[in-house]
N, CA, C and O atoms as CSV, one atom per row, in Angstrom:
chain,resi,resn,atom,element,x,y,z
A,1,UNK,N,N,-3.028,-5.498,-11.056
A,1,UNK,CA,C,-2.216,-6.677,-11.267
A,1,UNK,C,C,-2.038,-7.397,-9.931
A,1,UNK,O,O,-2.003,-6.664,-8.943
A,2,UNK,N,N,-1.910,-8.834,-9.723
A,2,UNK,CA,C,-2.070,-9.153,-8.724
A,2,UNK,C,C,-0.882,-10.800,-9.178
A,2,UNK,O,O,-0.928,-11.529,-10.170
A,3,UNK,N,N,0.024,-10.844,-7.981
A,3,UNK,CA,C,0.840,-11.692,-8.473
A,3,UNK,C,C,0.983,-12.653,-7.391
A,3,UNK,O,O,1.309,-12.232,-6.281
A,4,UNK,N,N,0.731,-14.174,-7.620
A,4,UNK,CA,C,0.622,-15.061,-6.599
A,4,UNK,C,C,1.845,-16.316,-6.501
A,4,UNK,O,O,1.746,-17.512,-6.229
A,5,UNK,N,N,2.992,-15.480,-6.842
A,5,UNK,CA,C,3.840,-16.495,-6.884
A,5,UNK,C,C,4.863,-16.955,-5.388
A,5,UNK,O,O,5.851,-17.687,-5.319
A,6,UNK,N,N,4.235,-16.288,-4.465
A,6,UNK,CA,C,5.171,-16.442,-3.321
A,6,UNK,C,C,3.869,-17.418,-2.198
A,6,UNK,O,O,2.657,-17.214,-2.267
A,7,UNK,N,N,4.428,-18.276,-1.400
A,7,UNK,CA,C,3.521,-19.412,-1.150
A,7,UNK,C,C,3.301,-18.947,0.411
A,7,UNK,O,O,3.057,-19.681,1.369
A,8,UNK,N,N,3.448,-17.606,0.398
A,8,UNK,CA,C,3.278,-16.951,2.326
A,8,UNK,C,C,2.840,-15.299,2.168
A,8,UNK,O,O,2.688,-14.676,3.219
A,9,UNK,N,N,2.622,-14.541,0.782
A,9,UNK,CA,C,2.390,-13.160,0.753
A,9,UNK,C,C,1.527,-13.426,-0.688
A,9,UNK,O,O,1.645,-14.431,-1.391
A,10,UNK,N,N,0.714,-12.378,-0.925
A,10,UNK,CA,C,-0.090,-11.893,-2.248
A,10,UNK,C,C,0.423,-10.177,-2.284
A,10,UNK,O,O,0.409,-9.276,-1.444
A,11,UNK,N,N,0.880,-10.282,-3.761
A,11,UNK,CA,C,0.874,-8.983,-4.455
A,11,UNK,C,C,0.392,-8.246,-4.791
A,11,UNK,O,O,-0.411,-8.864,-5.490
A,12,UNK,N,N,0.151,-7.265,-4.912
A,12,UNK,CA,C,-0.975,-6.232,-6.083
A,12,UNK,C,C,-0.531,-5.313,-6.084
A,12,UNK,O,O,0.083,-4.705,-5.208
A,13,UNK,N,N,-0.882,-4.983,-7.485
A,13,UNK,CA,C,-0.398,-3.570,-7.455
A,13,UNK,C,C,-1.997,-2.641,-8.455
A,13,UNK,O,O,-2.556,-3.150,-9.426
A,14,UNK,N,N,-2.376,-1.267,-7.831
A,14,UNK,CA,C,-3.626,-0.907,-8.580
A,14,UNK,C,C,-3.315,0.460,-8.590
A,14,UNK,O,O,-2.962,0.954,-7.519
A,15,UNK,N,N,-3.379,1.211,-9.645
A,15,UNK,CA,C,-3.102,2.734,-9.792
A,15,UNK,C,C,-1.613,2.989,-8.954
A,15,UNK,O,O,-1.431,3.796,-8.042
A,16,UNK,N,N,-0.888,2.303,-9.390
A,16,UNK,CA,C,0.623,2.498,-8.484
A,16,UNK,C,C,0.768,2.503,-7.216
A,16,UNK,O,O,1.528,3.276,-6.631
A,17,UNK,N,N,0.023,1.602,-6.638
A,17,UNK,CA,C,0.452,1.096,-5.392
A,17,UNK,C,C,0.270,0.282,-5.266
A,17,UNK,O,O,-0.618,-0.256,-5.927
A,18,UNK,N,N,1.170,-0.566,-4.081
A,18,UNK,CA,C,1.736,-1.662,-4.257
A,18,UNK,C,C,0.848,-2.448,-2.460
A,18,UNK,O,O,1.204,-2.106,-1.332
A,19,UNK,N,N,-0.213,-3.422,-2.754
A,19,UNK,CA,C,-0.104,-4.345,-1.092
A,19,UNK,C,C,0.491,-5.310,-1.050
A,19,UNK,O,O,0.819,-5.803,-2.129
A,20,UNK,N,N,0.719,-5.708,-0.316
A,20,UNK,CA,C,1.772,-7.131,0.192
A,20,UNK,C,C,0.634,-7.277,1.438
A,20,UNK,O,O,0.124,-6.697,2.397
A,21,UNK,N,N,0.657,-8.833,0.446
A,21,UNK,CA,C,-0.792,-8.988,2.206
A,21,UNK,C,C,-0.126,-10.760,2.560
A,21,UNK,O,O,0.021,-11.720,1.803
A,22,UNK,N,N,0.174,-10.573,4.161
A,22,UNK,CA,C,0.602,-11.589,4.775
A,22,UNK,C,C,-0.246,-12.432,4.789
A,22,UNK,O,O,-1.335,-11.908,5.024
A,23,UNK,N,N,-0.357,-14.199,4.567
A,23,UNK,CA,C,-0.459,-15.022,4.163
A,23,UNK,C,C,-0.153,-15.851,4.853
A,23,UNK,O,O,-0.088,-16.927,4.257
A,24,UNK,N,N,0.130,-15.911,6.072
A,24,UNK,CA,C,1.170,-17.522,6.739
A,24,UNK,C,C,0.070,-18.329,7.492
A,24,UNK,O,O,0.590,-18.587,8.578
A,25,UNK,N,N,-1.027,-18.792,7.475
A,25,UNK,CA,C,-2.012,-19.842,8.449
A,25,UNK,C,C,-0.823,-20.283,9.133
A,25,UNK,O,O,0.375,-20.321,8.850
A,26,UNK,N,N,-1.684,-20.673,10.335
A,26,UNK,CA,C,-2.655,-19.906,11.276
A,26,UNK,C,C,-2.687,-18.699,11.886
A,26,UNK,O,O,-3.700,-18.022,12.064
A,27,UNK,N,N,-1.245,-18.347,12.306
A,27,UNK,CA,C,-1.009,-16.899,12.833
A,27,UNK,C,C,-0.266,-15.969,11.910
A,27,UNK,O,O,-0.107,-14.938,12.564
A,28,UNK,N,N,0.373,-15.788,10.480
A,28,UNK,CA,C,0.699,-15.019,10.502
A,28,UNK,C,C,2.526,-15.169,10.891
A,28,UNK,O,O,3.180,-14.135,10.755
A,29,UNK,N,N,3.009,-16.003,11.196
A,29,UNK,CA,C,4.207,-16.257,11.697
A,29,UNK,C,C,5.289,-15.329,10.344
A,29,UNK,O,O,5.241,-15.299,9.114
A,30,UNK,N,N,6.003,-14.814,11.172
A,30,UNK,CA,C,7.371,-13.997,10.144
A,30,UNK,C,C,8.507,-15.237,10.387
A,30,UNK,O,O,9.349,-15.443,11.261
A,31,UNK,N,N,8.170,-15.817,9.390
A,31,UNK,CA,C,9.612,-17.179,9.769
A,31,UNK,C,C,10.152,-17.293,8.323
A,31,UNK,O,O,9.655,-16.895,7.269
A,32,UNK,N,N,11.028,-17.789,8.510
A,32,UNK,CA,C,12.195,-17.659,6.919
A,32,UNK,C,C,11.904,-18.017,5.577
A,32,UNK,O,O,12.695,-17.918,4.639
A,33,UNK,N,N,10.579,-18.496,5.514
A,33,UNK,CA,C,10.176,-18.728,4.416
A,33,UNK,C,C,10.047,-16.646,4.268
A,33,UNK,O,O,10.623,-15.717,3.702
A,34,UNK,N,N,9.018,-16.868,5.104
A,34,UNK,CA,C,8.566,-15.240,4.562
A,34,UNK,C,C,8.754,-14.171,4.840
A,34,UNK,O,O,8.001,-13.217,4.642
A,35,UNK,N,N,9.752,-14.173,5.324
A,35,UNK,CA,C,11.216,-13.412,5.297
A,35,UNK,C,C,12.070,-12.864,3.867
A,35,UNK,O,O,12.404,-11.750,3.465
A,36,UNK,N,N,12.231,-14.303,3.325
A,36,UNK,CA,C,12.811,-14.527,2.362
A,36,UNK,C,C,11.983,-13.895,1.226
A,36,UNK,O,O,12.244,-12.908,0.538
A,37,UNK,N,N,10.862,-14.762,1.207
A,37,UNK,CA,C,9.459,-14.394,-0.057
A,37,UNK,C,C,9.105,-12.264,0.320
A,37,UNK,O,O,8.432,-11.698,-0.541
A,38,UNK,N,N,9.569,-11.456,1.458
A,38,UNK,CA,C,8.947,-10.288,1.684
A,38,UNK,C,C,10.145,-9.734,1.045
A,38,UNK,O,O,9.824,-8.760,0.363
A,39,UNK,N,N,11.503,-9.998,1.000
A,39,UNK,CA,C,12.231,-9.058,1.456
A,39,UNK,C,C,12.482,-9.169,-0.885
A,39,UNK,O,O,12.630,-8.101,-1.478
A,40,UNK,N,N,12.469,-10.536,-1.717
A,40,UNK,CA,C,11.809,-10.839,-2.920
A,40,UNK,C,C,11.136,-10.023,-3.292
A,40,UNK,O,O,11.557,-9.396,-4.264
A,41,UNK,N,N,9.955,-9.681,-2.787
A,41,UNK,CA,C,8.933,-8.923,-3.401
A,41,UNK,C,C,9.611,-7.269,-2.971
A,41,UNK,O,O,10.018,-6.532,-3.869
A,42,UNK,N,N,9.645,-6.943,-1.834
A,42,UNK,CA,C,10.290,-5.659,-1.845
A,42,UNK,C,C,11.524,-5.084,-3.304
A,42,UNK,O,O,11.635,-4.241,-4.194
A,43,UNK,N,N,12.203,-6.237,-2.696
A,43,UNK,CA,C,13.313,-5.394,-3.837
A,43,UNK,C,C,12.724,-5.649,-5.491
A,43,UNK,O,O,13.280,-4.923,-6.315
A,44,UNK,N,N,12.035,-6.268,-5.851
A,44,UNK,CA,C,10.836,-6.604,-7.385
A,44,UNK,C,C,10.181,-5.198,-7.470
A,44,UNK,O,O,10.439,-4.514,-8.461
A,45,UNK,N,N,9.196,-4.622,-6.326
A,45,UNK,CA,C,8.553,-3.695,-6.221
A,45,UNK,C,C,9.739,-2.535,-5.923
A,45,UNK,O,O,9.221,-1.449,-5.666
A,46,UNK,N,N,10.539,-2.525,-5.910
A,46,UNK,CA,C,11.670,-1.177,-5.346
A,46,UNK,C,C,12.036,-0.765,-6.761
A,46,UNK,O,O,12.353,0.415,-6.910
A,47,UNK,N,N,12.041,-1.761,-8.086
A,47,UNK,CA,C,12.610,-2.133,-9.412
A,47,UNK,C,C,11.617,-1.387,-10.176
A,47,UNK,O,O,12.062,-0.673,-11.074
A,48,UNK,N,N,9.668,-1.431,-9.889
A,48,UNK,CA,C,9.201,-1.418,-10.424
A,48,UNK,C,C,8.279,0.290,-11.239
A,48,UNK,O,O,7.376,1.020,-10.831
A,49,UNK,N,N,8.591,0.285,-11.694
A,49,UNK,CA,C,8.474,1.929,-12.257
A,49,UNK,C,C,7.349,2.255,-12.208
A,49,UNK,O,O,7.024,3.395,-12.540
A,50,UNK,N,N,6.252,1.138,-11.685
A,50,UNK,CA,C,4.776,1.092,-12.404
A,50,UNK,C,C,4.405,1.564,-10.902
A,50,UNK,O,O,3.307,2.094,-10.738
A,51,UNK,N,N,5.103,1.429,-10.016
A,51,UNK,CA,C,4.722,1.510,-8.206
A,51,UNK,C,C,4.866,2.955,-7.936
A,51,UNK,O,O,6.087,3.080,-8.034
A,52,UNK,N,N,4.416,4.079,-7.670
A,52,UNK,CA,C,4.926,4.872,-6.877
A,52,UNK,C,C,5.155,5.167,-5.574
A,52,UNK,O,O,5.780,6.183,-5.272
């Protein structure tokens, strides 16, 4: 499963695990968008029973 709703990280999840792959052109910057959008997906994936 692969979920593209955050506009600075990509989701997936395959046999219960979970990547979070950073996304920010050009460098990669940790700034409050994706901050916000990581810390979203963490607690989604912390929820998710399907993740081990």
């Amino acid at each position: 499963m692969t979920t593209n709703v955050y506009s600075t990280l990509h989701v997936s999840i395959e046999d219960g695990v979970a990547r979070i792959v950073l996304d920010n052109p050009p460098v990669n910057v940790l700034d409050a968008t994706m901050m916000r959008e990581l810390r979203t997906a963490l607690d989604a994936l912390r929820g998710d029973s399907s993740v081990r």
